[in-house]
Structure formats: C-alpha cells, structure tokens
C-alpha positions, 0 to 999 in steps of 0.5 A: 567270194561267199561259199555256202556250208553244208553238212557234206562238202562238195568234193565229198558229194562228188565222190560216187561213196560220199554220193551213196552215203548222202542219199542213204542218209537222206532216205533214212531221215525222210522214211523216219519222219514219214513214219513217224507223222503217218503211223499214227494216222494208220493207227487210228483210221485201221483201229476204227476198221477192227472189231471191238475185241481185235481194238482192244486185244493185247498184242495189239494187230497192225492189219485188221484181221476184217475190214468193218468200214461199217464202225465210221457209219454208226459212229457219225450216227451213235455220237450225232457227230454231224451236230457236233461239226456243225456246232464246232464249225460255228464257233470256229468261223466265229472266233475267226472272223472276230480275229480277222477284225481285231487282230488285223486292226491291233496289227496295222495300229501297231506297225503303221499308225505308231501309237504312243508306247506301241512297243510296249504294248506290243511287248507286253502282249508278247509277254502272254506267250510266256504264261501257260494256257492252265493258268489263265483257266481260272481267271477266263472263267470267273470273267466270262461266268460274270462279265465285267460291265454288261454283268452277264454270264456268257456260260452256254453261249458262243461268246464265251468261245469267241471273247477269249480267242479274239486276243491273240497275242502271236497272230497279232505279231503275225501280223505286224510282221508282215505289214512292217515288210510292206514298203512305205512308200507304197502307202505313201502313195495311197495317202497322197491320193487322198486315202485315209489310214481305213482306206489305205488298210482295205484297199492297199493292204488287206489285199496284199496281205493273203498269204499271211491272212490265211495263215492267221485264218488256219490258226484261228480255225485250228485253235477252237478246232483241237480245243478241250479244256475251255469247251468244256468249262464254258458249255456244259450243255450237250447240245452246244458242245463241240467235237472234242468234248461230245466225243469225250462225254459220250465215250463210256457208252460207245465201243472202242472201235466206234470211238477210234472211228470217231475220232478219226472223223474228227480229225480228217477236217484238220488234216485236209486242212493242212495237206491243202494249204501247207504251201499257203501257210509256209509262204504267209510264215517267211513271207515278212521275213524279208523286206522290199 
C-alpha cells in the first residue's frame, strides 16, 4: 500500500494543535506571496495617482495624500502611448505568428517525422539556452545591419524584431514535448486514411494542441512585449519604437508621477494577459507531462 508524504503527518493534522499550526502557517506563506506579487503593483498604480513632490519625496508615502487619476490621462496623452501600443502589438503579433509556423514545423519534425541527427539537433538547440541573452547582442546585430544573402540592412524595420524571435529554442521544446505525448497510434489511423505528415499536422494535431499553443502564444507575445535592449538597437527611429523604449526615451522630459502613470499602463496589457489565462498556461505546461 503507497502513502503519500506530507510535510505534516496525518495524525498531526488531526490533533486540534497541529490543525491550528498547519492553517497558521499556510495563511502565513500565502499573505507573504500576496504581498510580495502585489505591493509592487500598489506601488506603481498609487505612485501614478500622487503628485509630483509626494512621487518623489523622501520617506516615501504608502497612500496618496490626493488622488490625480488625471496623471494616467496626460501621460497616455504626453508620451503618445496609444502609438507605442500599437507599434508594440505589431511587432508582437508578428513574431507570434512566424513562431506558430516555424516553430510548430521544428517541433512536429522533431518528434514525429524522425529526421536523421534529430536528437542532436534538438540538443544542440537546447544548448542556446545555456548562452546569456547579452552575448548574442553583438553577433544578432552585425546580422541583422547586413543580412547575410539578401545583403539587406533590416535596421528600423520589423524583421529585424521577428527574424531573431522566431528561433526559439525552449518553446520548441515545448512543443515537441507535447506531441511526443500524442498517441501514435492516433496518427497512425490518420495516415492509413490516407493523410499525409501536413494533413495529419493540421487536421489531427494542431487541433489537439490548444493548450500548449497558447501557451507558446503567450511567450512569443510577452517576450517582445518586455523587451528593451534589442528594440533599442534595431529601431532607433521614434516613430517605430515600442512601449519599453518610447517610455525610456521620453522619460527626462516627463515628471515622475507621469512616468510611473506610464509604466503602469504599460503593464496592465501583460497582467491581464496572465490573470485571464493563467489556468490555460498551467495546463499547456503539465499537459506533455503525461503520456496516454
């Protein structure tokens, strides 16, 4: 007979103390964690409602001495915020949709076509991992200021945001971890009705594939979402730049509690993002967990 290990036993458990004590410590751990995820989003949305000397002034206040929900208005008006969104929502649908094609094809390749030195491929891709962000800076931007065979330069245009991005090393893993959870025999069945390896990847196991795609989705659309360094390398012109950068360029000329006001804006697209499909992205995560 298997017994499940806990941290308190059940005979503990039972006792009316070792109750009390559980349930202490559990409140305990889940108002810390709450704190610590939403004090900094207190801090932030009441710093954009303060004025500019109560933003600033040291010891800093926990509740805005007056409300000014007038700051989030002329900040989305002063830092022309609504052509930053859309400039950010063009270049992250964008690599989202190059990383549904390629990255989907890599996966479905890897785990169910069996290509000759797969495992080494994919080995050598989870290698990338291993390698800093910062690193890669240099050589991604000789690469992208003279494209190798087109010989283009893609500075201030979108692909030099796409081209990079579409790559990805982890969502591809991702991906093939689900699709080695998919029966075989499902397949199977496709093909000896005579679908071929697309058919059976549109028909049988794209459709299946939702949770995971989703989450690979929310990736693809966070990772050029929260994005600095790159943007600001590859699109040095205003008017193409992205949330992150236009806020950081137009900073200086701003006041403090505009700016917190801003960033704040910034950030609500990505929170709502998460707090909508945080159940979506749990279950596309475990779901190649198992297999059957």
């Amino acid at each position: 007979m298997s017994t499940t290990r806990t941290l308190i036993s059940p005979a503990a458990l039972a006792r009316p103390r070792g109750r009390l004590l559980y349930w202490l410590c559990f409140a305990l751990v889940v108002v810390l964690f709450t704190l610590a995820f939403l004090g900094p989003l207190y801090w932030m949305v009441s710093g954009g409602l303060k004025t500019t000397q109560e933003a600033v002034q040291t010891p800093p206040t926990w509740v805005p001495g007056s409300v000014h929900p007038e700051n989030y208005q002329r900040a989305w008006e002063v830092m022309d915020l609504a052509r930053l969104l859309l400039n950010t929502l063009y270049y992250a649908f964008g690599a989202l949709a190059f990383q549904l094609v390629l990255d989907v094809a890599a996966a479905y390749s890897l785990s169910k076509l069996r290509p000759v030195l797969g495992k080494a491929i994919l080995g050598l891709m989870l290698v990338t991992l291993m390698i800093p962000a910062t690193v890669l800076v240099v050589p991604q931007y000789l690469t992208v200021l003279d494209m190798p065979i087109v010989e283009r330069n893609l500075l201030n245009s979108p692909w030099a945001i796409w081209l990079p991005s579409v790559t990805n090393a982890f969502n591809i893993f991702l991906l093939k971890r689900f699709f080695d959870s998919i029966p075989k025999e499902l397949l199977d069945a496709a093909s000896m009705d005579g679908a071929g390896p697309l058919r059976v990847l549109w028909s049988v196991v794209l459709p299946i594939s939702r949770p995971i795609l989703g989450v690979v989705s929310i990736f693809a659309v966070v990772g050029v979402w929260k994005d600095f360094l790159w943007p600001m390398l590859v699109l040095p012109d205003p008017t193409g730049q992205t949330l992150a950068v236009g806020i950081y360029s137009l900073a200086t000329s701003v006041p403090e509690n505009v700016l917190i006001a801003a960033l704040t804006i910034a950030s609500l697209p990505t929170l709502l993002l998460f707090l909508l499909f945080q159940r979506n992205i749990m279950s596309g995560l475990t779901a190649g967990g198992l297999k059957g």
